[in-house]
N, C-alpha and C positions, 0 to 999 in steps of 0.2 A: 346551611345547617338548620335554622331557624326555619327555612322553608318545608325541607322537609319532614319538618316536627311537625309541622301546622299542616302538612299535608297527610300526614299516615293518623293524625288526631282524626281528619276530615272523615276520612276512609272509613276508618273505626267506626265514628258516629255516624256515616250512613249506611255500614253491614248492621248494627245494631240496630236500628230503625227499621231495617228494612225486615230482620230477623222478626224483631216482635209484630209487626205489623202482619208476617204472612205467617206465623204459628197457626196452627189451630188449636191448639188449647188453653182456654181461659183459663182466667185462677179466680172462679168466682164462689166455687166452692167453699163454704165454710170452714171445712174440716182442712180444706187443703190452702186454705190461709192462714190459718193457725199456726205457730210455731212448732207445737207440738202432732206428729201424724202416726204416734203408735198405738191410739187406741184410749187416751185419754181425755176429758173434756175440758181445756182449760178453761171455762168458759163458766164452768159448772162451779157445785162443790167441793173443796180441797180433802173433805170427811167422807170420802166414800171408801169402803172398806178395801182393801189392799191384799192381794192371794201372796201371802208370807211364802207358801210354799215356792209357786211361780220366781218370786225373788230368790230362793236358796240354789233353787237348782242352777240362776241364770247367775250367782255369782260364783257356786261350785264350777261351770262350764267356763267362766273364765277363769279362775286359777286355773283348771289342767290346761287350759288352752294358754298359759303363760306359761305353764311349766313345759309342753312342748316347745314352745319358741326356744326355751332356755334347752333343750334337750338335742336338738337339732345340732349347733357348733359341735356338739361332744364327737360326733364323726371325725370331724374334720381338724380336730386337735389329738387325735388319736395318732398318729405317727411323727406329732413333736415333743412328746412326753415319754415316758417310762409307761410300759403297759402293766405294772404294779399300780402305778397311783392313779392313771387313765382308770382303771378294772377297778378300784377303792370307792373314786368319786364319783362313779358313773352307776358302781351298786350301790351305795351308799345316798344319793340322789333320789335315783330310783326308791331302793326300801322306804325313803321319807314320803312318796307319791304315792306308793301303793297301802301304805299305812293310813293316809289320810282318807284315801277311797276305802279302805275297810273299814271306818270309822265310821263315813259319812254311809255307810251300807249299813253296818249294825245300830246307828239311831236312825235308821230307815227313812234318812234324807231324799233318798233319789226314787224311793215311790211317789210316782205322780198321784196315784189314786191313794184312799183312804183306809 
């Protein structure tokens, strides 16, 4: 048993060796050493100014995109319920999604431009 630990250990560390050794692509890239690769400079200034908009829209896109996930089950719970309270929860749900997208549309959240 101990054999074969010490053996598939073996294996491992010479695919991995052998992996890095015939890559062809370096990481000597600056940007692509860095922890961070979206666009920011960690490297830099922490005070450089920050597009407020850019952040509302990309936190608006994930709530709807969490309220689908939550939206998707409702199919598939539909024929173990009452289709009263299924049809309550599901408009009721909804009208709460479609109220906050009218919201974020009438303070004119989701224009990119100015």
């Amino acid at each position: 048993m101990l054999f074969i630990s010490i053996l598939t250990f073996i294996i491992t560390l010479v695919i991995l060796l052998l992996a890095s050794l015939i890559a062809k692509t370096t990481m000597f890239d600056r940007e692509k050493m860095s922890p961070y690769e979206c666009g920011f400079d960690p490297k830099g200034s922490a005070r450089l100014p920050f597009s407020l908009r850019f952040f509302v829209i990309a936190l608006i896109f994930l709530i709807f995109d969490v309220e689908i996930a939550l939206l998707l089950p409702i199919s598939m719970i539909m024929n173990l319920t009452h289709i009263f309270s299924w049809l309550t929860t599901t408009s009721f749900f909804l009208f709460i999604l479609l109220l906050g997208l009218y919201y974020e549309w009438y303070k004119s959240a989701l224009d990119w431009s100015e």
